[in-house]
Every structure is written in C-alpha cells, then in structure tokens.
C-alpha positions as CSV (number, residue, x, y, z in Angstrom):
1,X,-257.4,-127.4,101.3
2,X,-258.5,-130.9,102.9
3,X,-258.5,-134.3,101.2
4,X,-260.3,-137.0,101.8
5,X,-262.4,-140.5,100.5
6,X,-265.5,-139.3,98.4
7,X,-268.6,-141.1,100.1
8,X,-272.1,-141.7,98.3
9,X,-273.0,-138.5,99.9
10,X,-270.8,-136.7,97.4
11,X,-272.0,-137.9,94.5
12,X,-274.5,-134.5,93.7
13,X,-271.2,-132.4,94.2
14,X,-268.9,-134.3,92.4
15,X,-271.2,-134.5,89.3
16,X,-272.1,-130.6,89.1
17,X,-268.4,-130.2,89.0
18,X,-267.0,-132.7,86.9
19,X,-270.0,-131.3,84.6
20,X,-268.9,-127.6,85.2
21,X,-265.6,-128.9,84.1
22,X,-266.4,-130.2,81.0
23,X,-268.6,-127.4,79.9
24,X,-266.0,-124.8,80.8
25,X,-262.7,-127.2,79.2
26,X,-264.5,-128.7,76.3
27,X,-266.5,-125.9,74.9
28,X,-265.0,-125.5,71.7
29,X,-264.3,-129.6,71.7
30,X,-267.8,-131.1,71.6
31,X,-271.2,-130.4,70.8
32,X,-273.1,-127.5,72.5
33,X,-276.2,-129.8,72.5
34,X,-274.5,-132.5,74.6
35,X,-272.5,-130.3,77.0
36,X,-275.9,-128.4,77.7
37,X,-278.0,-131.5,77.4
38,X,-277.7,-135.2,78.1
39,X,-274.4,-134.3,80.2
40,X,-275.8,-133.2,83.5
41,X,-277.8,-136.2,83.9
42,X,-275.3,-138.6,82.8
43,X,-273.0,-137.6,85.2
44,X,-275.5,-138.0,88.0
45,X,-276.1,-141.3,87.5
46,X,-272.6,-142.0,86.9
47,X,-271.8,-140.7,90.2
48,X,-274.6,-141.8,91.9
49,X,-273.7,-145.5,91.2
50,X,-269.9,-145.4,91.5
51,X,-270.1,-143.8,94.9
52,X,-272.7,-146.3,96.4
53,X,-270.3,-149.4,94.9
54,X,-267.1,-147.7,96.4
55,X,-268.7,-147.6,99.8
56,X,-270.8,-151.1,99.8
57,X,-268.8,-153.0,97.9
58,X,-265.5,-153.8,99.8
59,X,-263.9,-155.6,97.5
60,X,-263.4,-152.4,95.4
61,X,-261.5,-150.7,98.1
62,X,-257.8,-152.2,96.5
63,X,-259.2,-151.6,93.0
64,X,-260.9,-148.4,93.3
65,X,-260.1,-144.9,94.2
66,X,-262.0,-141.8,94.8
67,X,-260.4,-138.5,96.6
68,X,-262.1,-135.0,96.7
69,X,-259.8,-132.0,97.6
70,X,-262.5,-129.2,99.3
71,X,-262.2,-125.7,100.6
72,X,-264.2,-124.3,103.3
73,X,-266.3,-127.3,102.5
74,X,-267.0,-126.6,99.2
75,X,-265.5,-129.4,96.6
76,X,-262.6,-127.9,95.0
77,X,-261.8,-131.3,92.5
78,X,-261.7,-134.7,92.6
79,X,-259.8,-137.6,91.3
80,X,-261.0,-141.0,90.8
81,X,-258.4,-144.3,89.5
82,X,-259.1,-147.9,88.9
83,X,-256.9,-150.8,88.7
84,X,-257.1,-152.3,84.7
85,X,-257.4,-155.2,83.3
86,X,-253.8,-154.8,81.7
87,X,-251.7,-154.3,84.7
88,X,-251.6,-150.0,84.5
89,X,-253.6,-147.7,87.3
90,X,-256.2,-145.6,85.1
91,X,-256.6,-142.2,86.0
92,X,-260.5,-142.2,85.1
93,X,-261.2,-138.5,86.3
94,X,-259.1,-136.3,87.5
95,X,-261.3,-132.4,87.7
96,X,-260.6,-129.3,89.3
97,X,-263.5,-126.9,89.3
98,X,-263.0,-124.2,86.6
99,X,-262.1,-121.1,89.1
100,X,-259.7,-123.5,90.7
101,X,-257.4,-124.5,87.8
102,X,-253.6,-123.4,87.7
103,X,-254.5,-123.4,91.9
104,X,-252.4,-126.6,92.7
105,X,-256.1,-128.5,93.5
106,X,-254.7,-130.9,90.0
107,X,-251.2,-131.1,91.3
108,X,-252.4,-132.0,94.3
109,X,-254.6,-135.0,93.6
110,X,-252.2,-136.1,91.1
111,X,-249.8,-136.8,93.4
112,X,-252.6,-138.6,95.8
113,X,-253.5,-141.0,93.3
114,X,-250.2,-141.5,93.1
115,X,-249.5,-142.2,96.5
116,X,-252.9,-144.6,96.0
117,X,-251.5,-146.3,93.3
118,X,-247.9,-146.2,94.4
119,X,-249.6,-148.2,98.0
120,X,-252.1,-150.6,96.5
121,X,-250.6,-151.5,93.3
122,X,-246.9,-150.9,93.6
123,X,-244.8,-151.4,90.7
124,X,-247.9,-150.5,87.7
125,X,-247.8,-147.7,85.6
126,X,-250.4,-144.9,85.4
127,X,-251.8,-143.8,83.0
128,X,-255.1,-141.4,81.6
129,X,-256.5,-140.1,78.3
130,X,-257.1,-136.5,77.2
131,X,-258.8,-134.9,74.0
132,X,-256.0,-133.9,71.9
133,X,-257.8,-130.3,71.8
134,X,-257.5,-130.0,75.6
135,X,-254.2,-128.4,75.7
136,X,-254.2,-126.7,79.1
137,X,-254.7,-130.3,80.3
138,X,-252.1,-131.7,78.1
139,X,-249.4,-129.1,79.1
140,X,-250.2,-130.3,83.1
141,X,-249.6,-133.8,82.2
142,X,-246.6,-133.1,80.6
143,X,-245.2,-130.5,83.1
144,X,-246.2,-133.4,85.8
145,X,-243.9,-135.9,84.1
146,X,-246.6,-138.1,81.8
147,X,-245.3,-139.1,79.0
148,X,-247.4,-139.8,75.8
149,X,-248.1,-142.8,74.8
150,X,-250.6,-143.5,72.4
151,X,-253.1,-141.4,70.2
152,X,-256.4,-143.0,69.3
153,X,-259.9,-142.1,68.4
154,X,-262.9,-141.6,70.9
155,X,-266.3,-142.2,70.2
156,X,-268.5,-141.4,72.5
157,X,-271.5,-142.9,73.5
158,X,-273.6,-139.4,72.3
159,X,-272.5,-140.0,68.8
160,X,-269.6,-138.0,68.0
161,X,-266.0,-139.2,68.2
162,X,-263.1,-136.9,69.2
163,X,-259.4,-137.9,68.9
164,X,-257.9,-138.6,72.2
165,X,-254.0,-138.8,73.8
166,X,-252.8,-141.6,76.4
167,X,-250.4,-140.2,78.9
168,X,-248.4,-142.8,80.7
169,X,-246.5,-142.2,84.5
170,X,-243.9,-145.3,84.9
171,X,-244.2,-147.2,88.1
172,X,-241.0,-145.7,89.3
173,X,-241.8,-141.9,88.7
174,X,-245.6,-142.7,90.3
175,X,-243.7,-144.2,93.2
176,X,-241.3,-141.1,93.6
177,X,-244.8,-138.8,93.2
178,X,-246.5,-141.1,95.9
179,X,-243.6,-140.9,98.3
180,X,-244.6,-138.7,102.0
181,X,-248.1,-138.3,100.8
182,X,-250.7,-140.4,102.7
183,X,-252.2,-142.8,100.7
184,X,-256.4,-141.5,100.4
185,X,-257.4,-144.1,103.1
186,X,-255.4,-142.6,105.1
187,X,-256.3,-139.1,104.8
188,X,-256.9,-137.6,108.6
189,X,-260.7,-137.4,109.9
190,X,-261.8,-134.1,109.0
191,X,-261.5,-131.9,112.4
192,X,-265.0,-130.6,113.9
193,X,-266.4,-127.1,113.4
C-alpha cells in the first residue's frame, strides 16, 4: 500500500469511492433514493472543488489535509482533516473502499492524519462524527482510542436528519498515534514503473 497527497487529478476516484462507501455503509441508514440519486453527483463536485483549492490555494496547505492510500494504483481509501474554527483537527472523511475494510487501509490513514495533525497543529484534539447506526465504524473508532464525546442530530442537506456521534482523540494520544509516521507532505515520490 502507498500513501500519498490527493491532487485535483484525484478527485473522479476519490468521489466513486467515498460514494461506494456510503452506499455499501449506509444502506439501511438513509434513503435509497438519495444514496442511488443526488449522491454521485454531489460528491463530484464536492471533490472536484476541494481538490483544485488544496492544490491552488497555498494557504490551505497548514489547514487542510487530503491523503489517499492506493494499491497497484487503484485508490484503496482516503482521508481528508481540516483545522476548526474551535481549536480541534476535524476528521471530515475518512473512507476505505468497501472490499478494503477490516484491511488496515482505516488504521492506516488514521494514524496519518494523525501524524498531520500531530505536525501542523500540535497540541489540538481530533475529532469526527459518525451516524449512530454505523456501528462497524463506531467499533474502529473506539478500538482506535476515540472517545465519545457528544451525540447530536444531523440534518442533511437532502431533507432527512439522522442522529450522529462525536468521537474525540486528545492531543496527547493523536501525538503518540502521529509519532514515526511521516507527516502526508512528506510522503516519498511515488517510484517509477
């Protein structure tokens, strides 16, 4: 498995997956008119435009993160992080493709962002949000150290609203997490061939 920066050039792969992903994790969680409808394209252009700030915009590069773990050159997940507003590192994505969970691609990331967050922002917390129903998700948070630590509701922007969990890494376990990992700016050049 290689990681490295996600580039606008990504922005097609990282959408079909982080689509795939929600259609195969949040089936039985949301709407089967939305998942199979509106999604697809909102992801796209979700995508589209975060990739082409990240790379023109340089003044993102402390606030921003976006890392793609691949296999034989074929995106395996992806994580992307943001510096908030109130001091804490959000965790805005973090997807494995569906035939790659329980593979370590999620573990793996994790602990990149970490590293990220750990190097740009030391001493902030991390946190991220899951759908209470998600419970594969939920069990890696926990097993990964996050603790929960808030539960709210969700409304999404398609109409429907979902209850939602916070999970919260403390600057001092991120850093621990971070530690001997390269921080996703860092990541070697891919080699040729």
């Amino acid at each position: 498995m290689r990681i490295r920066k996600g580039t606008p050039a990504d922005a097609e792969s990282i959408a079909a997956l982080h689509t795939a992903s929600w259609r195969s994790a949040y089936r039985s969680l949301m709407p089967a008119a939305y998942l199979d409808g509106p999604l697809a394209a909102e992801h796209r252009a979700k995508w589209r435009a975060r990739t082409v700030e990240l790379s023109e915009l340089s003044e993102l590069f402390d606030e921003r993160c976006l890392v793609l773990a691949e296999g034989e050159g074929e995106p395996l997940g992806f994580i992307h992080l943001a510096a908030g507003p109130d001091g804490r590192v959000h965790v805005d994505n973090l997807h494995a493709r569906p035939d790659h969970v329980g593979t370590g691609v999620g573990r793996t990331l994790l602990h990149h962002g970490f590293a990220w967050a750990a190097g740009r922002h030391p001493g902030r917390d991390v946190y991220l949000e899951v759908l209470r129903g998600n419970t594969r998700a939920i069990s890696f948070y926990e097993r990964a150290g996050g603790r929960r630590t808030a539960e709210r509701p969700l409304r999404m922007a398609a109409g429907f609203t979902l209850e939602e969990f916070e999970y919260t890494w403390p600057a001092a376990t991120v850093g621990r997490h971070g530690d001997g990992r390269p921080a996703p700016d860092t990541v070697p050049p891919p080699t040729p061939g």
